[in-house]
C-alpha positions in Angstrom: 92.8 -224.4 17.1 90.9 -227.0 15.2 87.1 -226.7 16.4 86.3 -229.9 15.3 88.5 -231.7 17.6 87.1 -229.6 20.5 83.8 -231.5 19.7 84.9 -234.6 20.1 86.0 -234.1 23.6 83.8 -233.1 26.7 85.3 -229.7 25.8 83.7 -226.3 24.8 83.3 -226.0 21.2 82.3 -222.2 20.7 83.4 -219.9 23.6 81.1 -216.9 25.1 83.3 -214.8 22.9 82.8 -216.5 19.4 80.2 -216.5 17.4 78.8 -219.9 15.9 77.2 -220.1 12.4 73.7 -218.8 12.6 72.1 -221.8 11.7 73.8 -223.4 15.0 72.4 -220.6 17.2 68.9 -220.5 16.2 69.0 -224.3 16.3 70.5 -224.4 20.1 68.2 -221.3 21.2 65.1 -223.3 19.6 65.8 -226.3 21.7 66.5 -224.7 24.3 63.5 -222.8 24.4 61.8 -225.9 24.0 63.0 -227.2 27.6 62.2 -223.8 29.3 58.6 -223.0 28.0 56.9 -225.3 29.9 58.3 -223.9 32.8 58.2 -220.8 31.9 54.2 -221.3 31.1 53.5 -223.5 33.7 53.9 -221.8 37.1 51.9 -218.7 36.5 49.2 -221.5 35.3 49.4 -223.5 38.8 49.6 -220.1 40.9 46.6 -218.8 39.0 44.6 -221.5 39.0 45.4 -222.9 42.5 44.5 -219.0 43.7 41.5 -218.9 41.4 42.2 -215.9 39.8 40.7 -216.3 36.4 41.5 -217.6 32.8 42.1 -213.7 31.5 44.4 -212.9 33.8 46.5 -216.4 33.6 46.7 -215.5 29.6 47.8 -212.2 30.2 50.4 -213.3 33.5 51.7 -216.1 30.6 52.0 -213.8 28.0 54.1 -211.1 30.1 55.8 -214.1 31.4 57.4 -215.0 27.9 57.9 -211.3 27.5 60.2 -210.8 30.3 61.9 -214.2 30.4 63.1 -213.2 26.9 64.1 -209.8 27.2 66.2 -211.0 30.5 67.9 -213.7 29.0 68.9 -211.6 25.9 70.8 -208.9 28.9 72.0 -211.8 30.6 73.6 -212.8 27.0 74.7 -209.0 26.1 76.0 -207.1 29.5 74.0 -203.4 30.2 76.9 -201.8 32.0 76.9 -203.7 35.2 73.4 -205.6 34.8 73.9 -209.1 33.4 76.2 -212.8 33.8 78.1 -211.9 30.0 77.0 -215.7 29.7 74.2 -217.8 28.1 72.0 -218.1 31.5 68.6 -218.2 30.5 66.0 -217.0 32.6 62.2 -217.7 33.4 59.4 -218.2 35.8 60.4 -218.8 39.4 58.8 -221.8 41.0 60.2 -221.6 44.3 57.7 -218.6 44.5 54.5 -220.8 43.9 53.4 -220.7 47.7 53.7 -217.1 48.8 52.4 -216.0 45.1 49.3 -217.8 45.7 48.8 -216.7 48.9 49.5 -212.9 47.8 46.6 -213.3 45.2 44.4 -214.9 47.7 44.9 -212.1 49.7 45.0 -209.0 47.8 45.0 -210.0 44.2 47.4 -209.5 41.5 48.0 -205.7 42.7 49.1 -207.0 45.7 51.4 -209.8 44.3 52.8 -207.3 42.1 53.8 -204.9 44.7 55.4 -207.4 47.1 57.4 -208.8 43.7 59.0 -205.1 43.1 59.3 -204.6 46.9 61.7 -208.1 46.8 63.3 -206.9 43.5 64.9 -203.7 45.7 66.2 -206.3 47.8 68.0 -208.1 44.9 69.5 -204.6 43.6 71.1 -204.0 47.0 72.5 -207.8 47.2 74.0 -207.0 44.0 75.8 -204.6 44.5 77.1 -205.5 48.1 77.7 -209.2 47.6 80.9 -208.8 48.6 80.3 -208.1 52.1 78.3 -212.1 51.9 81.1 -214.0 51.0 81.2 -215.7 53.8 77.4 -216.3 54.4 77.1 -217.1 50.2 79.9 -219.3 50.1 80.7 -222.5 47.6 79.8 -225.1 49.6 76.2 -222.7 49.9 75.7 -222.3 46.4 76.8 -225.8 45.4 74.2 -227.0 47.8 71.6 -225.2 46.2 72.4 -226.0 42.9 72.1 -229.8 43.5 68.8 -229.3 45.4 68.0 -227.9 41.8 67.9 -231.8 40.5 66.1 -233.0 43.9 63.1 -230.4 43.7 63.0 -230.9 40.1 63.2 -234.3 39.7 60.0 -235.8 41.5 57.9 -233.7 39.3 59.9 -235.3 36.1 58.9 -238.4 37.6 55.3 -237.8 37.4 55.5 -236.4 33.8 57.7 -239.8 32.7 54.5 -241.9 33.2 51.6 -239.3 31.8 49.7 -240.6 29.2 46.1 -239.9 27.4 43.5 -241.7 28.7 43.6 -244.6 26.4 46.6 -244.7 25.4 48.8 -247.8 25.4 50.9 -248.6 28.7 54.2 -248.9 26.3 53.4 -245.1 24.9 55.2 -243.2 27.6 58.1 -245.2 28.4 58.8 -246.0 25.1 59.0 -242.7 23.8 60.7 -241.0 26.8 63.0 -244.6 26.4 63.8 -242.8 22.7 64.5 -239.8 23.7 66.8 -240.9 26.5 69.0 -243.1 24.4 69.4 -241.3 21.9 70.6 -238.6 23.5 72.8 -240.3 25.7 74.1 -242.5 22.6 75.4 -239.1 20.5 76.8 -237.1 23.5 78.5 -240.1 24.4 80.0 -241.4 21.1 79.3 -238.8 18.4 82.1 -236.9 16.7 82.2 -233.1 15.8 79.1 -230.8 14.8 76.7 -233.7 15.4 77.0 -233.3 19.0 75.2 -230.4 19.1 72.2 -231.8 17.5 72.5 -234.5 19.9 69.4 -232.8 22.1 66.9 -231.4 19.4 67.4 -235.6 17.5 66.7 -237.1 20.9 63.8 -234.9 21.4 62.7 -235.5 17.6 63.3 -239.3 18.3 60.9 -239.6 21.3 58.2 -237.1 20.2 58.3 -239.1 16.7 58.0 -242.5 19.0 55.0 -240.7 21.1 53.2 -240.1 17.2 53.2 -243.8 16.6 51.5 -244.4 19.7 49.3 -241.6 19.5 50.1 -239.6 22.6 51.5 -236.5 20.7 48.3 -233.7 20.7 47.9 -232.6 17.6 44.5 -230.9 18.2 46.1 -228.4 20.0 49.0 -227.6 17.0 45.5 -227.3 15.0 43.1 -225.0 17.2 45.7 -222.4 18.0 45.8 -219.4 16.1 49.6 -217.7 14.0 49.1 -215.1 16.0 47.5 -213.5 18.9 47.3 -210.9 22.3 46.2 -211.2 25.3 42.3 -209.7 25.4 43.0 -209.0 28.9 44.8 -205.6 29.7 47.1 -204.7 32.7 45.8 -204.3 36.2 47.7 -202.3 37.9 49.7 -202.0 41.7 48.4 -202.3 45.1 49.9 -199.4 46.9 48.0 -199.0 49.9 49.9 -201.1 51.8 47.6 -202.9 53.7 48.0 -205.5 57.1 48.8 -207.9 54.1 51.7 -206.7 52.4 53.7 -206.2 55.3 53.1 -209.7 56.9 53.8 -211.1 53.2 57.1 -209.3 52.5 59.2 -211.0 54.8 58.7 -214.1 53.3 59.1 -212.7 49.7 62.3 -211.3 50.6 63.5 -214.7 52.2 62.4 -216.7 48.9 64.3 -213.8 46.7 67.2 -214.3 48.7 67.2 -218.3 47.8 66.2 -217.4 44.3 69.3 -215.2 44.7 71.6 -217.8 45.8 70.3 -220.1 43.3 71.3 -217.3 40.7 74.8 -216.9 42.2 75.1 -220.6 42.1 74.0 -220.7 38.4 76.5 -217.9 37.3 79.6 -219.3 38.9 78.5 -222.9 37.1 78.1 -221.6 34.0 81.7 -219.8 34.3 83.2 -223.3 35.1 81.7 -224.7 32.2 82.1 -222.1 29.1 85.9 -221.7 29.0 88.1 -224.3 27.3 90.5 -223.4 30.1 90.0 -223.1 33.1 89.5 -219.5 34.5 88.8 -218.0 38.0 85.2 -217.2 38.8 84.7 -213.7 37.7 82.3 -212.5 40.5 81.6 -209.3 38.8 80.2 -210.9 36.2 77.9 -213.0 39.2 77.0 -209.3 40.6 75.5 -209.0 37.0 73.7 -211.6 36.9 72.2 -210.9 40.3 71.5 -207.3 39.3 69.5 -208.8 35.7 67.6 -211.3 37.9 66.4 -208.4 39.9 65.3 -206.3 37.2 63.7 -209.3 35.7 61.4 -209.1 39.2 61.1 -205.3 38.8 59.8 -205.7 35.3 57.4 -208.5 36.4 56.1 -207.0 39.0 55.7 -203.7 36.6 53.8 -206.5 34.3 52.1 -208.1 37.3 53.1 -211.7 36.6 55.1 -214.2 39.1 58.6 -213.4 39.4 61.8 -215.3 37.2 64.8 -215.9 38.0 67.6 -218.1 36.0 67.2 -221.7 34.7 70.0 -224.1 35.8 69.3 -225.7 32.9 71.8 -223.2 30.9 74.5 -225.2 32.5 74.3 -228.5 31.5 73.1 -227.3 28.3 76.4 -226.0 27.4 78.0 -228.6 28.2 76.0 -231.2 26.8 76.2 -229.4 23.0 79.8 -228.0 24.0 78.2 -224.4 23.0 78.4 -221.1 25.5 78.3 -218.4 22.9 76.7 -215.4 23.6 74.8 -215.7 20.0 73.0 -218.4 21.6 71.5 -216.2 24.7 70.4 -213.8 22.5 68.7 -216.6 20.5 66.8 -217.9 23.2 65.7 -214.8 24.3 64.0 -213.3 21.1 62.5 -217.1 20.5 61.1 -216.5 23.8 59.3 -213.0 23.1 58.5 -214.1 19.5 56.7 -217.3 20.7 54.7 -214.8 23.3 53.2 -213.6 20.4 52.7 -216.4 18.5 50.2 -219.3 20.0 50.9 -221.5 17.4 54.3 -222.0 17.9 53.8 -222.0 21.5 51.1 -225.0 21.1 53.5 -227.1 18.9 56.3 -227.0 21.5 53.3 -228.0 24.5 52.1 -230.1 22.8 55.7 -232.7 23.2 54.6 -235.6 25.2 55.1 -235.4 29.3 57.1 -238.4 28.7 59.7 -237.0 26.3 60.6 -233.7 27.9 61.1 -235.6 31.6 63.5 -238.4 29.8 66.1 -234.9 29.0 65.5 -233.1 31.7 66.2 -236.0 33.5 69.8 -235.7 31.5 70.2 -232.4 32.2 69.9 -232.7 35.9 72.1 -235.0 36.1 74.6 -232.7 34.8 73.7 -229.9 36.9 73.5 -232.1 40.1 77.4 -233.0 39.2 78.3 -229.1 39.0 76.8 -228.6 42.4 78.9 -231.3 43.5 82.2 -229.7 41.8 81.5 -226.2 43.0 81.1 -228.0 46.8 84.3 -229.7 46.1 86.2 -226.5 45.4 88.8 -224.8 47.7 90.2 -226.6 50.4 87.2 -228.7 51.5 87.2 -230.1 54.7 84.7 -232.1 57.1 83.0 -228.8 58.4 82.0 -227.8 54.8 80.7 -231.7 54.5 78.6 -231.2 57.1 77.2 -228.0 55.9 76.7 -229.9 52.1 75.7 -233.2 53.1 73.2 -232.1 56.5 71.9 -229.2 54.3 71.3 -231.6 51.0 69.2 -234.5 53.2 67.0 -231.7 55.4 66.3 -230.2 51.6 65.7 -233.8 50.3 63.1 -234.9 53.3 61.0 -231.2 53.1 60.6 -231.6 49.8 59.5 -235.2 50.1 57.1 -234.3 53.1 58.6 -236.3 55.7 60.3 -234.3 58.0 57.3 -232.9 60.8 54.8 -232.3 57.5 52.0 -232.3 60.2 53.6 -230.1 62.2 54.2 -226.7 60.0 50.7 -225.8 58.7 49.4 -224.7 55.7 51.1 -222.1 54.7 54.5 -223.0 56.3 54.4 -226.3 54.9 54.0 -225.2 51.7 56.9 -222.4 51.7 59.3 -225.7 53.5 58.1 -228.0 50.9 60.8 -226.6 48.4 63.9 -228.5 49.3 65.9 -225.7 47.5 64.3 -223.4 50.2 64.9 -225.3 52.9 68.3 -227.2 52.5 69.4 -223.3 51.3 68.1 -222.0 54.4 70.2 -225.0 56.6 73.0 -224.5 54.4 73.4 -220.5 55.5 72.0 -221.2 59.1 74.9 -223.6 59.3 77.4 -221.1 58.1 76.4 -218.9 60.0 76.9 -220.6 63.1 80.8 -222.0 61.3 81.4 -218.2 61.2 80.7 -217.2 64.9 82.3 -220.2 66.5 85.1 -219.5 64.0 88.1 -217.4 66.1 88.1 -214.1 65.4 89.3 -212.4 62.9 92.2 -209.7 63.4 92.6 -206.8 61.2 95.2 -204.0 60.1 94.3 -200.9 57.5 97.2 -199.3 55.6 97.9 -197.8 52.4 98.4 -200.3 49.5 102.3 -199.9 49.5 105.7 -201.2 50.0 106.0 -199.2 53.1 103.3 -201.3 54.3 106.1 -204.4 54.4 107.3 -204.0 58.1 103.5 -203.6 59.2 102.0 -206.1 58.0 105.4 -208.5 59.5 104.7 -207.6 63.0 101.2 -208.3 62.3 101.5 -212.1 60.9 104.4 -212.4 63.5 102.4 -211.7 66.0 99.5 -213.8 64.7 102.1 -216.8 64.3 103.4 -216.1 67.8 99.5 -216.8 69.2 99.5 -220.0 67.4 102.4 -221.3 68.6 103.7 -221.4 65.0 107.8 -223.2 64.4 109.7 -220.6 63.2 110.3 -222.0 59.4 106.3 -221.9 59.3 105.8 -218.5 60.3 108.6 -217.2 58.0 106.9 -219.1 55.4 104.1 -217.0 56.9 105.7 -213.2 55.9 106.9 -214.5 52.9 103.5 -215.6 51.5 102.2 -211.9 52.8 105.3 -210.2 51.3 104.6 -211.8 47.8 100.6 -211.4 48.1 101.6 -207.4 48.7 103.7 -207.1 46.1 101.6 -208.7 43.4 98.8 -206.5 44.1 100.9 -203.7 44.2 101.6 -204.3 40.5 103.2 -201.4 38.4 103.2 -198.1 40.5 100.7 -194.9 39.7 101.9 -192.6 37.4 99.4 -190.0 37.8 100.9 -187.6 40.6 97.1 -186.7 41.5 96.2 -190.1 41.6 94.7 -191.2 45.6 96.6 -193.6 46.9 94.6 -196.8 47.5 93.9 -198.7 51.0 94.9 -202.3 51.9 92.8 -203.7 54.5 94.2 -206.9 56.1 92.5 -209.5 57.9 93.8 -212.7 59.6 92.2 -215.7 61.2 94.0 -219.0 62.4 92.1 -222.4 63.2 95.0 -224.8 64.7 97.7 -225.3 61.6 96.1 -223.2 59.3 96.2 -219.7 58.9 93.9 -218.0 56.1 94.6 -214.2 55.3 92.6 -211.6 53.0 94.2 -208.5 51.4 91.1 -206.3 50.4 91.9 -203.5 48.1 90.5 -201.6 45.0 89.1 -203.9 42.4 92.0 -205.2 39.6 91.9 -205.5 36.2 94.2 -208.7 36.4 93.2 -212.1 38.7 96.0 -213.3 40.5 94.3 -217.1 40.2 94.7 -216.9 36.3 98.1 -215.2 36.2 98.8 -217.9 38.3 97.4 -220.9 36.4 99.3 -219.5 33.2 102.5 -219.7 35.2 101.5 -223.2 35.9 101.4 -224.1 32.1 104.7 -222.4 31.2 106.2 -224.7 34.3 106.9 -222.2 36.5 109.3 -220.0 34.2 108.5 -217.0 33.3 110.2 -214.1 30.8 108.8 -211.5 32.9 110.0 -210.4 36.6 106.6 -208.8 37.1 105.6 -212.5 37.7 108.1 -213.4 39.9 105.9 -212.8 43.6 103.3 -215.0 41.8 105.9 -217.5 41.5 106.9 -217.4 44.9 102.8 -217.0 46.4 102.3 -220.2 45.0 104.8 -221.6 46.7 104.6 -220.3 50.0 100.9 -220.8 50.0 98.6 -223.6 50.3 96.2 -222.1 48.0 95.1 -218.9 46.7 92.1 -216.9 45.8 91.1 -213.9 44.4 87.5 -212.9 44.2 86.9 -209.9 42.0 84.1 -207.2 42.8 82.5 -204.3 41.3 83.7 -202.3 44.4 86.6 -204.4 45.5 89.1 -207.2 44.7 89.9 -209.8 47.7 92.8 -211.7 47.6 92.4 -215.3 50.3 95.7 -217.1 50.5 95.5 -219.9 53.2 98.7 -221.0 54.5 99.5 -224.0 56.8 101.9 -224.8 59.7 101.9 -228.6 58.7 104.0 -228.5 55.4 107.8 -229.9 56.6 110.9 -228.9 54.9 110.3 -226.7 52.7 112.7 -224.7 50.5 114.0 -221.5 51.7 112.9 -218.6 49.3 116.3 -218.0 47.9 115.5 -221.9 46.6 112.0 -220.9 45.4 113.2 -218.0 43.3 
């Protein structure tokens, strides 16, 4: 495959798999670096300072800070066993956590906050590793939500940063240069050809900050007073474990933000799925699980370092597809920069020191991007006016908290504060709203056999039965056993050969909502995705040499759609098939 035509198309130039020249990663880990330090330096400063902590401790949360972001987006980059995405997610400070972090250190100092923030980490663990059982809750249209809440809560404070300028300084400084830095970018990811699209960020960013030096807005004093090198003077404080009146009233609320940051993370991992492939694939959810379990330790080991927890940066996303790079190389890139420039102040001073103006004009970019992969992952499977509802109802509430004008009077301090993160918030509507889709859903039935041919005749009576209740036509519900004949025997696959081997257990589960009938086969997880089998059928035109693949051919056409969600502890299989689709061809016709 010629590389260089990939690059000239919207399309991913270097895989996760393959490994770009080294110059290219350490150029694309540098920049990208560049966008997350501020963020990553930033919210311990306005927690710290905001809880009046002191300057010490702020240098020693920042420093620990760096440490962790870096060593947790090199093992989201690099897989430990189960803990990490396999993808170029890169991860820092969390500021969705800047209200209850402050009010922990107000409360109980940094002891305290770092025992609440390994107390929420547990909770991330065990999410983890049962996020199959909150399908349902953590759904698409959930995640997507979240994801483009990302842009809202983010944007306002881009805003502000568009227009900051020394005191002094001419009015044309700041949107001139962040003027630069936008064009240019926009002008080479649009039009330019091959390699020089990925340089297409780090020549915008040089554009506007060489823009912001001709007006004399870029601080050079503070490239010149900080030293090579350096450590913290401070040393580490220590945990809070007398669980005092405070820690219990706080964790509730520390567990409810981990479980957005969660979301957001689950969000994040499915995104940068979508975009990393030059074919499509099916959404590897063990790979999510991963990246759920590294965000977790990433919260263990700040709390161990007692600094504000991380979580990923959605900004890994449209940063792939904006160069057309998702190597792994690149992760690991970004993550040693990050725990090199902890220890280097000088380095760290010449990537602050970028003019407000020039990092808000690509960021701005970049949120773009990432608010149309929300959208996308909304889109996805079968949507319908209940799931625009949940996204549109859920997006607004998010956009009028953060924008204090829903009842900002009415909540409190504290409360406001926590609702004033529309990611918070519209998450929180989002899974409220599901939640309440799911219980005024009809209930589900269910049927538990063993994962076998003999289950045939079972599982017939069963859909027979649920067809009979829905007043099905008879060609529909024999469309109805034929789609669960076909799922059964694709998951069956090619039989055990190991006479001690246990035979494994199919659990059924049906529910019907008027023409539409969705089913789930939950079983032992597979090596093999049914979704990607299928879309390789799709590209050979329906033919294929082997008759293993001949049930896939016929599930995709009795079905509407099809699924298949792959876990650590178990694979589900969702086929959805409808009563509405009119003369069809028989099976024999099919085959």
């Amino acid at each position: 495959m010629e590389q260089t035509n990939q690059g000239d198309s919207a399309e991913i130039r270097y895989e996760p798999d393959e490994k770009p020249p080294h110059l290219v990663s350490a150029t694309l880990g540098l920049q990208a670096a560049l966008l997350v330090l501020a963020g990553i330096v930033l919210t311990p400063a306005i927690v710290i300072r905001a809880a009046g902590t002191g300057e010490s401790y702020l240098i020693w949360a920042v420093f620990a800070a760096l440490l962790v972001s870096g060593f947790t987006t090199i093992l989201q980059a690099n897989r430990l066993g189960r803990i990490g995405a396999g993808h170029v997610l890169i991860m820092g400070t969390s500021g969705a956590f800047i209200a209850v972090c402050v009010t922990a250190l107000v409360e109980g100092g940094p002891g305290l906050l770092a025992t609440l923030v390994i107390a929420s980490s547990l909770f991330q663990f065990a999410l983890s590793a049962r996020l199959s059982l909150l399908r349902r809750i953590i759904t698409p249209v959930v995640a997507g939500t979240v994801i483009a809440l990302i842009a809202v809560t983010v944007m306002p404070i881009m805003f502000d940063m568009l227009k900051e300028a020394p005191p002094g300084a001419s009015t044309a400084s700041a949107p001139a240069s962040a003027g630069a830095t936008l064009l240019v970018v926009a002008v080479l990811t649009l039009c330019a050809k091959g390699s020089l699209r990925l340089w297409a960020p780090i020549i915008g960013l040089g554009a506007g900050c060489l823009v912001a030096a001709l007006f004399g807005i870029y601080d050079f004093s503070r490239v010149a007073q900080a030293p090579w090198f350096g450590l913290p003077d401070t040393v580490w404080v220590g945990l809070d474990l007398s669980y005092k009146p405070a820690f219990w009233a706080l964790l509730p609320a520390f567990i409810f933000v981990t479980l957005i940051g969660a979301i957001e993370t689950v969000g994040d991992s499915i995104a940068i799925q979508r975009v990393s492939w030059r074919k499509p694939r099916a959404v590897d959810f063990r790979r999510v699980q991963g990246a759920v379990a590294a965000d977790g330790l990433g919260n263990l080991l700040s709390g161990l370092a007692t600094t504000v927890p991380n979580t990923t940066y959605s900004s890994s996303v449209p940063l792939s597809q904006l160069t057309g790079v998702a190597a792994r190389n690149v992760g690991v890139c970004i993550g040693i920069i990050l725990m090199a420039l902890a220890f280097m102040p000088k380095l760290t001073a010449i990537l602050l020191a970028i003019p407000g103006p020039v990092v808000a004009a690509y960021v701005t970019l970049l949120m773009g991007l990432l608010f149309m992969q929300g959208m996308q992952i909304i889109m996805q499977d079968q949507f319908d006016y209940r799931k625009a509802v949940i996204a549109g109802l859920s997006f607004w509430i998010g956009t009028g908290f953060q924008n204090q004008v829903i009842f900002a009077d009415l909540l409190g301090e504290t409360l406001g504060e926590l609702l004033s993160n529309g990611m918070t918030t519209g998450g929180l509507a989002a899974i409220a709203m599901t939640l309440i889709l799911e219980a005024a859903s009809p209930r589900r039935k269910r049927i538990k056999m063993t994962l076998d041919i003999e289950a045939l005749p079972a599982i017939n009576v069963f859909l027979r039965d649920l067809a009979e209740r829905l007043r099905w036509s008879g060609s529909a519900t024999d469309r109805l056993c034929a789609a669960g004949e076909e799922a059964l025997l694709s998951l069956i696959g090619e039989p055990v050969e190991a006479e001690d081997a246990e035979p494994r257990q199919l659990v059924v589960t049906a529910q019907g909502r008027g023409t539409s009938l969705t089913l789930e086969f939950m079983v032992g997880a597979e090596a093999d995705n049914l979704e990607d089998r299928i879309a390789v059928l799709k590209e050979r035109g329906g033919q294929s040499p082997d008759e293993s693949d001949l049930s896939l051919n016929l599930l995709k056409h009795f079905a509407t759609s099809v699924r298949h969600q792959q876990y650590h502890d178990t694979g589900i299989v969702t086929i959805q098939v409808d009563d509405a689709r009119q003369n069809a061809p028989d099976r024999q016709q099919a085959a």
